[in-house]
PQR file of N, CA, C, O and H, with PARSE charges and radii, in Angstrom:
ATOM      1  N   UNK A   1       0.825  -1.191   0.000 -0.4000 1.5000
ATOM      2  CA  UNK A   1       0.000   0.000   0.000 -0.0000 2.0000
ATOM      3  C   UNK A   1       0.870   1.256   0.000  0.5500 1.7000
ATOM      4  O   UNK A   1       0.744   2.150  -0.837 -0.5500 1.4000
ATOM      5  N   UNK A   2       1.799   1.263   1.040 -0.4000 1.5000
ATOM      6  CA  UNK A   2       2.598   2.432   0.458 -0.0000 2.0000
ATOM      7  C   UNK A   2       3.141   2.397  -0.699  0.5500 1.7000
ATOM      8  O   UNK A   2       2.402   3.083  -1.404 -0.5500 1.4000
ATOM      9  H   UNK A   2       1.901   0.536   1.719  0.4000 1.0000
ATOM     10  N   UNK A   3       3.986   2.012  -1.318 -0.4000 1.5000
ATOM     11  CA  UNK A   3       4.020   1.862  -2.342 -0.0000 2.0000
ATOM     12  C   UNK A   3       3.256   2.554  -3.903  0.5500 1.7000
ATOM     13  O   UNK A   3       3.607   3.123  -4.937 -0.5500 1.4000
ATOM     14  H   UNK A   3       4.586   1.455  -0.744  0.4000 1.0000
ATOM     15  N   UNK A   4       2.213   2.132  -3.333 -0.4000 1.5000
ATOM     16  CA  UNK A   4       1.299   2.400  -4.057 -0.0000 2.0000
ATOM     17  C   UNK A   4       1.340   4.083  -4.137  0.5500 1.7000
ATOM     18  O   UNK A   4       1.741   4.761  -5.084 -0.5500 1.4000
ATOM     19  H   UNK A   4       1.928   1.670  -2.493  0.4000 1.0000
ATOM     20  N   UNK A   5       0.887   4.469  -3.056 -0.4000 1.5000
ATOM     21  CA  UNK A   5       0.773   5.695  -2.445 -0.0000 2.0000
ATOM     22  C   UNK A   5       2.136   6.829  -2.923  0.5500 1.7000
ATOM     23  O   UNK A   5       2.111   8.024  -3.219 -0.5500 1.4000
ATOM     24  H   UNK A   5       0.562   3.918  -2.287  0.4000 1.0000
ATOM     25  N   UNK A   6       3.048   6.027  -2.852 -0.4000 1.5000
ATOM     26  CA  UNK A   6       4.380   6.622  -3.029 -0.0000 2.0000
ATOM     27  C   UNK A   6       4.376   6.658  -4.533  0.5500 1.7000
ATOM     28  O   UNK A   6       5.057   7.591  -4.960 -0.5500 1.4000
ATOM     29  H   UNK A   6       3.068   5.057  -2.612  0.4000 1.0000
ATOM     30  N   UNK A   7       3.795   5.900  -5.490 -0.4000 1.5000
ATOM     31  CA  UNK A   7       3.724   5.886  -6.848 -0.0000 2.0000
ATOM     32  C   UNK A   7       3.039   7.122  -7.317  0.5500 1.7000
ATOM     33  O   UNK A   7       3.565   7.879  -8.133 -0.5500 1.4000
ATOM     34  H   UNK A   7       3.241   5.142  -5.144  0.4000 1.0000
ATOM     35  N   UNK A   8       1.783   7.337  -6.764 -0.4000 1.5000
ATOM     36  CA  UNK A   8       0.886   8.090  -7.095 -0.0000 2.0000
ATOM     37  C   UNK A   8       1.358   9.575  -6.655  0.5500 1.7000
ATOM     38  O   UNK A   8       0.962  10.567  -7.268 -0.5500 1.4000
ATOM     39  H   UNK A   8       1.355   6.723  -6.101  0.4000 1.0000
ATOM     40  N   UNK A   9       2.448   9.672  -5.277 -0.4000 1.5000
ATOM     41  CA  UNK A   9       2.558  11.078  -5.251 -0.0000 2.0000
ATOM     42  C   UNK A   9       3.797  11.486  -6.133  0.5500 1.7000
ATOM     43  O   UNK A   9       3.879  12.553  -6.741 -0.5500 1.4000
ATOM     44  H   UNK A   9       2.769   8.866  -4.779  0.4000 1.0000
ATOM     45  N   UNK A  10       5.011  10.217  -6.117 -0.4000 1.5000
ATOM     46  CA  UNK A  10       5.718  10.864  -7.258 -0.0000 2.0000
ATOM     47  C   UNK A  10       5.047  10.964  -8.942  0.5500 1.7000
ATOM     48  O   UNK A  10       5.734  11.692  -9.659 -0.5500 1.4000
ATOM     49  H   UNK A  10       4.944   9.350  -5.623  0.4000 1.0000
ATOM     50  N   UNK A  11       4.136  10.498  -9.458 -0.4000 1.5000
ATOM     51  CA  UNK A  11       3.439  11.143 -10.428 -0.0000 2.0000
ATOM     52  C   UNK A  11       3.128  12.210  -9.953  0.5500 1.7000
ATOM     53  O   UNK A  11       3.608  13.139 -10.602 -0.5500 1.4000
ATOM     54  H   UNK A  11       3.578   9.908  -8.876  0.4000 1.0000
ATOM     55  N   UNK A  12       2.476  12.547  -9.018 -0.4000 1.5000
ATOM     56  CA  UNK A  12       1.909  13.808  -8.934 -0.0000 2.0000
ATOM     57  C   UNK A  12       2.367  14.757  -9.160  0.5500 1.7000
ATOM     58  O   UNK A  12       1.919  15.699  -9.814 -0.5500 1.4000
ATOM     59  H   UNK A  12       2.087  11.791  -8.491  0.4000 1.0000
ATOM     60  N   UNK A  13       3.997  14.547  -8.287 -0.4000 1.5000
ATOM     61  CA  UNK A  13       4.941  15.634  -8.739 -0.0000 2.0000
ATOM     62  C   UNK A  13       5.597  16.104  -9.865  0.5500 1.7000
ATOM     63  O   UNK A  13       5.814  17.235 -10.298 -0.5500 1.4000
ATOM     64  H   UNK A  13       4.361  13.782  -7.756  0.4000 1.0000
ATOM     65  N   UNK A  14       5.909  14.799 -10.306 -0.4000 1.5000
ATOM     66  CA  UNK A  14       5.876  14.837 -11.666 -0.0000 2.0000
ATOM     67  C   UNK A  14       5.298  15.274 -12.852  0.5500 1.7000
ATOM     68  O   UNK A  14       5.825  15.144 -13.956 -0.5500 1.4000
ATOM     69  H   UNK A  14       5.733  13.879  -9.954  0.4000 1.0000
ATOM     70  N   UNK A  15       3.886  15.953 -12.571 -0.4000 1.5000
ATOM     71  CA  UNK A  15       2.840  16.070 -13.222 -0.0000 2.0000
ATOM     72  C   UNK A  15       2.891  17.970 -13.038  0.5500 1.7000
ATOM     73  O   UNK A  15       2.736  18.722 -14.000 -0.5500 1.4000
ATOM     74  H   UNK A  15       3.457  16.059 -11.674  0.4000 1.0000
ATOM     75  N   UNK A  16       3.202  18.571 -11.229 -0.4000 1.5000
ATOM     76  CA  UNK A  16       2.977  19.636 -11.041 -0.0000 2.0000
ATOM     77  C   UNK A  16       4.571  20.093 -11.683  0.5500 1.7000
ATOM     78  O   UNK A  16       4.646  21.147 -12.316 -0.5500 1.4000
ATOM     79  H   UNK A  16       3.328  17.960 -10.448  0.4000 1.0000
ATOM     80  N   UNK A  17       5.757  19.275 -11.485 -0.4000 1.5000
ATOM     81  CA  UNK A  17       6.773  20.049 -12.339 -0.0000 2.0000
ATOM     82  C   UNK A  17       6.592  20.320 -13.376  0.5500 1.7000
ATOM     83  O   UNK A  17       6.693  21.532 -13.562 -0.5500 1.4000
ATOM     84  H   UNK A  17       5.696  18.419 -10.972  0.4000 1.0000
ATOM     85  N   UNK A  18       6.286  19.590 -14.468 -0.4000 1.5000
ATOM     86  CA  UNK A  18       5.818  19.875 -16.005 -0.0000 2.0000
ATOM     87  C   UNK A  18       5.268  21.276 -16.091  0.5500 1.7000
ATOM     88  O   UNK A  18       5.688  22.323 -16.582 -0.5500 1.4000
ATOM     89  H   UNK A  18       6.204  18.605 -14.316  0.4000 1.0000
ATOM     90  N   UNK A  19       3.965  20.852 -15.307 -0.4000 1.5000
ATOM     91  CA  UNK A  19       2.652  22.003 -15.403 -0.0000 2.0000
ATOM     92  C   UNK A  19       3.993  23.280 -15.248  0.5500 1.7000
ATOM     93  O   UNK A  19       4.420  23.885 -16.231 -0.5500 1.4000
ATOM     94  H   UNK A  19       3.624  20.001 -14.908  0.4000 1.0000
ATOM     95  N   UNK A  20       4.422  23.469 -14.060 -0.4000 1.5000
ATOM     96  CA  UNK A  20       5.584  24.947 -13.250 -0.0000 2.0000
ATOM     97  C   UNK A  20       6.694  25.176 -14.502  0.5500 1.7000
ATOM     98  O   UNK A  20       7.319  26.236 -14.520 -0.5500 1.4000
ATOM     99  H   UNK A  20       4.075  22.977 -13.261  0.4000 1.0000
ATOM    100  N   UNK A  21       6.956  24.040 -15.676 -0.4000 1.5000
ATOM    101  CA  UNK A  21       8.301  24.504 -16.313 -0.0000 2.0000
ATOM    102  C   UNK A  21       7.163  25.045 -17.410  0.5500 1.7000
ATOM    103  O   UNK A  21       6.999  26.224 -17.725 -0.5500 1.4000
ATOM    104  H   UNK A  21       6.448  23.179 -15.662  0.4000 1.0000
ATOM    105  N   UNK A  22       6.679  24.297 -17.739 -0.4000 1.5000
ATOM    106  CA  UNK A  22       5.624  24.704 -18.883 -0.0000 2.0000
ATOM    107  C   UNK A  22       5.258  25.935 -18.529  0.5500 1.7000
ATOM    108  O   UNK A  22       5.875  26.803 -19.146 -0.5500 1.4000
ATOM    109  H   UNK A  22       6.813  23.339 -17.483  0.4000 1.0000
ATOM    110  N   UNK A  23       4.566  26.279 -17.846 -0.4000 1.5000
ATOM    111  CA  UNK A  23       4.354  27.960 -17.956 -0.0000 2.0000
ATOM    112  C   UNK A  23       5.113  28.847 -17.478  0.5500 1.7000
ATOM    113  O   UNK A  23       4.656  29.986 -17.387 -0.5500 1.4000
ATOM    114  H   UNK A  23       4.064  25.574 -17.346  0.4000 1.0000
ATOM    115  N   UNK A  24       6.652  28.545 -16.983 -0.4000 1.5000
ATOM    116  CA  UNK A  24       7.284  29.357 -17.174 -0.0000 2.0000
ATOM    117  C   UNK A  24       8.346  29.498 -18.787  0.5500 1.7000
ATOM    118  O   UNK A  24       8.984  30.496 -19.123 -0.5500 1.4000
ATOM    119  H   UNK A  24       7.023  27.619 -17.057  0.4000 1.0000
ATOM    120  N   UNK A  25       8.265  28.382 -19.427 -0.4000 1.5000
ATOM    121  CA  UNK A  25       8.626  28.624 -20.706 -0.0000 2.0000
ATOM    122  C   UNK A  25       7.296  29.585 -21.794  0.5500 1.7000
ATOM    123  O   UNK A  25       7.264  29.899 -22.984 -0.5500 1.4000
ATOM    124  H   UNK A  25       7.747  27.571 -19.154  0.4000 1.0000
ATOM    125  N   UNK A  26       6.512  29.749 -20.825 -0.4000 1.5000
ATOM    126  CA  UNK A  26       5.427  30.407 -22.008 -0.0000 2.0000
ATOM    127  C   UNK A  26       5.339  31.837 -21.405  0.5500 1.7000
ATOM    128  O   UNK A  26       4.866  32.263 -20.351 -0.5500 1.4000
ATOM    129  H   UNK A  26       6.538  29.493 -19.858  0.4000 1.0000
ATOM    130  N   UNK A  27       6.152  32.592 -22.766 -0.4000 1.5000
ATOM    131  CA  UNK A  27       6.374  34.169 -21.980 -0.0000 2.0000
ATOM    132  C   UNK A  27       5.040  35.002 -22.148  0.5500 1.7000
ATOM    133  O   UNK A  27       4.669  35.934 -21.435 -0.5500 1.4000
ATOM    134  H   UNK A  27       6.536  32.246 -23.622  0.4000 1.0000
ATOM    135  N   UNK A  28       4.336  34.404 -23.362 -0.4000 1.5000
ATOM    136  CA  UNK A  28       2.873  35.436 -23.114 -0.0000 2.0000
ATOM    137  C   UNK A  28       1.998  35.049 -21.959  0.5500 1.7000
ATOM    138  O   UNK A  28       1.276  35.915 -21.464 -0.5500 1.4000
ATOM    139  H   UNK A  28       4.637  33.647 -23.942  0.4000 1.0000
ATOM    140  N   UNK A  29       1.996  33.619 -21.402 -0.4000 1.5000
ATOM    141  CA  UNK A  29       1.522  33.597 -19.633 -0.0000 2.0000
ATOM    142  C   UNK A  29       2.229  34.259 -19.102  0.5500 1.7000
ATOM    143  O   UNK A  29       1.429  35.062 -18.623 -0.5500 1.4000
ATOM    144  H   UNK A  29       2.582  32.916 -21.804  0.4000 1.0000
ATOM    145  N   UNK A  30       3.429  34.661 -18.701 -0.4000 1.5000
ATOM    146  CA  UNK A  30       4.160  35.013 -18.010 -0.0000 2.0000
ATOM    147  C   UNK A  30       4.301  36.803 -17.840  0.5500 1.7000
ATOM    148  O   UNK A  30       4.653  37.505 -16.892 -0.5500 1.4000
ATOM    149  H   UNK A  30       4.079  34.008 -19.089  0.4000 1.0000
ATOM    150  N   UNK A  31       3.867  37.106 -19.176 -0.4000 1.5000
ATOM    151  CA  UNK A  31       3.549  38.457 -19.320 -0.0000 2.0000
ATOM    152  C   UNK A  31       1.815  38.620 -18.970  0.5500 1.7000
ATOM    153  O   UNK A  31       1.387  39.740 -18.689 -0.5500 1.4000
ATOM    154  H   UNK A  31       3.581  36.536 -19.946  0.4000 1.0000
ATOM    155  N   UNK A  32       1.477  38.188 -18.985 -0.4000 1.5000
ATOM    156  CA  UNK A  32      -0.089  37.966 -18.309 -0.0000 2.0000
ATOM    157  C   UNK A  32       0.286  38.212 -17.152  0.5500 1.7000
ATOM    158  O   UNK A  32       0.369  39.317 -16.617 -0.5500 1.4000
ATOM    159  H   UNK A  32       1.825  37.279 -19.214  0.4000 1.0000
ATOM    160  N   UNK A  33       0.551  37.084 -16.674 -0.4000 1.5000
ATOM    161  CA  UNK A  33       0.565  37.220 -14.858 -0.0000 2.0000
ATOM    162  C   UNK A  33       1.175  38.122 -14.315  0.5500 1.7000
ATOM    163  O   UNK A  33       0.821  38.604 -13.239 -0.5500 1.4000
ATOM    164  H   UNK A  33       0.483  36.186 -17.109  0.4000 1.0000
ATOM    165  N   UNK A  34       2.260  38.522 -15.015 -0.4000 1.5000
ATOM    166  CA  UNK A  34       3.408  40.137 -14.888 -0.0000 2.0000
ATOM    167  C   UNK A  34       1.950  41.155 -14.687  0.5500 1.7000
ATOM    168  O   UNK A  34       1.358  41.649 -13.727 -0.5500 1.4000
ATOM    169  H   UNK A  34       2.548  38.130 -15.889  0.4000 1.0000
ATOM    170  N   UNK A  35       1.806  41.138 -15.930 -0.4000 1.5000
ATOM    171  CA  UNK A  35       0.537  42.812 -16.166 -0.0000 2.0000
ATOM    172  C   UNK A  35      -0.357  42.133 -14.553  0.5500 1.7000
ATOM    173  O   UNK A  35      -0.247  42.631 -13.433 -0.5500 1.4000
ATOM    174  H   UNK A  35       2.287  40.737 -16.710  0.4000 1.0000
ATOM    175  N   UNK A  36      -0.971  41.233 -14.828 -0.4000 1.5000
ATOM    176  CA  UNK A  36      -2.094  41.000 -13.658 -0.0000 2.0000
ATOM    177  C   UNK A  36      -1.743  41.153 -12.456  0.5500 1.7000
ATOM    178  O   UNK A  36      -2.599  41.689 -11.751 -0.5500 1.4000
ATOM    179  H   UNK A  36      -1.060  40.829 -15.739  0.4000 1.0000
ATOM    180  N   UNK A  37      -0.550  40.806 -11.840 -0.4000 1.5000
ATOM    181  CA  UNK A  37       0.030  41.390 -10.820 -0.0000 2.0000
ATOM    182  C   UNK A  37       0.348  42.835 -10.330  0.5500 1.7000
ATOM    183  O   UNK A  37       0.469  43.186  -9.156 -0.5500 1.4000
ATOM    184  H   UNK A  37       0.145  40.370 -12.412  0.4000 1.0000
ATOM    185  N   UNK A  38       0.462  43.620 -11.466 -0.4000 1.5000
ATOM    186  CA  UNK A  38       0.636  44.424 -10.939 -0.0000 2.0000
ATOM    187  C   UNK A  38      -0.802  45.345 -11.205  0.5500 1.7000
ATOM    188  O   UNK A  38      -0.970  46.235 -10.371 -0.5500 1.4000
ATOM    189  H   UNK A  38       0.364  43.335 -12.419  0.4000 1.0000
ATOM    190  N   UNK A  39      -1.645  45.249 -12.064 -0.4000 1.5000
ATOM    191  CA  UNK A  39      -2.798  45.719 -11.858 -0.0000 2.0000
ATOM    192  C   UNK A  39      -3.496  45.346 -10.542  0.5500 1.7000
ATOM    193  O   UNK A  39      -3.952  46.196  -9.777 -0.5500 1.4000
ATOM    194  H   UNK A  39      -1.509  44.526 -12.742  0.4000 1.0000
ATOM    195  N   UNK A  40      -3.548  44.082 -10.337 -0.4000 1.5000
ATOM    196  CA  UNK A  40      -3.816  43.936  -8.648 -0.0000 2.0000
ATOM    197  C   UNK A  40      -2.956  44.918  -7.779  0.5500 1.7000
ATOM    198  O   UNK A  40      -3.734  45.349  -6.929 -0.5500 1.4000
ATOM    199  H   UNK A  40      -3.178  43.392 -10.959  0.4000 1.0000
ATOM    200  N   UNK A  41      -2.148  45.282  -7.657 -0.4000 1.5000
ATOM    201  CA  UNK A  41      -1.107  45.635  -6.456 -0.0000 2.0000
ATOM    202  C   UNK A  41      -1.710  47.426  -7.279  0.5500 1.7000
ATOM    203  O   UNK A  41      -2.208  48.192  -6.454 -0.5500 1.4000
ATOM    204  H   UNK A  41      -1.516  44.931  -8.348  0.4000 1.0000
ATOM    205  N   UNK A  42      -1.654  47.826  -8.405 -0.4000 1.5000
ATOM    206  CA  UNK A  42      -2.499  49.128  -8.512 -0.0000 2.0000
ATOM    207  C   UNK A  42      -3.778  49.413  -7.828  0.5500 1.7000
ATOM    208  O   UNK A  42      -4.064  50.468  -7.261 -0.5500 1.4000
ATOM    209  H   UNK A  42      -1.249  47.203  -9.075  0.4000 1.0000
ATOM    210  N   UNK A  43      -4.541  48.326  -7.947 -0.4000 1.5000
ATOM    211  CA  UNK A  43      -5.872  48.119  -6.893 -0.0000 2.0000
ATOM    212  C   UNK A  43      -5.856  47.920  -5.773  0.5500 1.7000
ATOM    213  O   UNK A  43      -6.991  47.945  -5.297 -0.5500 1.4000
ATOM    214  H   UNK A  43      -4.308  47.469  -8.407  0.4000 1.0000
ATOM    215  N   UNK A  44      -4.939  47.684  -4.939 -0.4000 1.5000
ATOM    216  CA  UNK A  44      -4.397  47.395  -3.998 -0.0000 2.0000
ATOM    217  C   UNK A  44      -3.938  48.669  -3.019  0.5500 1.7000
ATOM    218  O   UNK A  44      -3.939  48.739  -1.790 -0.5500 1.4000
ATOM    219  H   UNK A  44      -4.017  47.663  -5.326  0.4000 1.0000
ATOM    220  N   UNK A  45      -3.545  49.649  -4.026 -0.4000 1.5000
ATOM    221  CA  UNK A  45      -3.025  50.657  -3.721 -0.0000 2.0000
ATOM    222  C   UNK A  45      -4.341  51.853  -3.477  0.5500 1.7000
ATOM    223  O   UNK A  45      -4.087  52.927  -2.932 -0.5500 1.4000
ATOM    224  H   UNK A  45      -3.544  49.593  -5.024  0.4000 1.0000
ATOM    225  N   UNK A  46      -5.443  51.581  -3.852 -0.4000 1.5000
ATOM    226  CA  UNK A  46      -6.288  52.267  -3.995 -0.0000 2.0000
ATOM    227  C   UNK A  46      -7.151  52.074  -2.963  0.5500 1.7000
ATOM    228  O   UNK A  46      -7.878  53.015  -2.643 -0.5500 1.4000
ATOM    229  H   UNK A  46      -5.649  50.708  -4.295  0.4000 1.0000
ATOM    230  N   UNK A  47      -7.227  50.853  -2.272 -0.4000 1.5000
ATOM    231  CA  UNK A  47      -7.914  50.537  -0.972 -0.0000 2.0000
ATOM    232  C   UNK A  47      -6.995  51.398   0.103  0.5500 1.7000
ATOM    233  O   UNK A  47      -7.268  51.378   1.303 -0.5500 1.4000
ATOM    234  H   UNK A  47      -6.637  50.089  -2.532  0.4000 1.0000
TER
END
């Protein structure tokens, strides 16, 4: 059973590294989340 368990979380991780390199190789997400960040933190500034 562990085993098992231990299978399934190293996929998992395996699965969330991909997802984390993948969108940091994608610069128009990355310029998204840039602009969106800081339009939040402009709104932010306004409260």
């Amino acid at each position: 059973m562990a085993d098992a368990i231990r299978r399934e979380l190293e996929a998992r991780k395996k699965d969330l590294r991909n997802a984390y390199i993948s969108a940091n190789e994608d610069l128009g997400q990355l310029e998204a989340t840039t602009e969106w960040v800081g339009t939040l933190a402009d709104g932010a500034d306004v409260w």
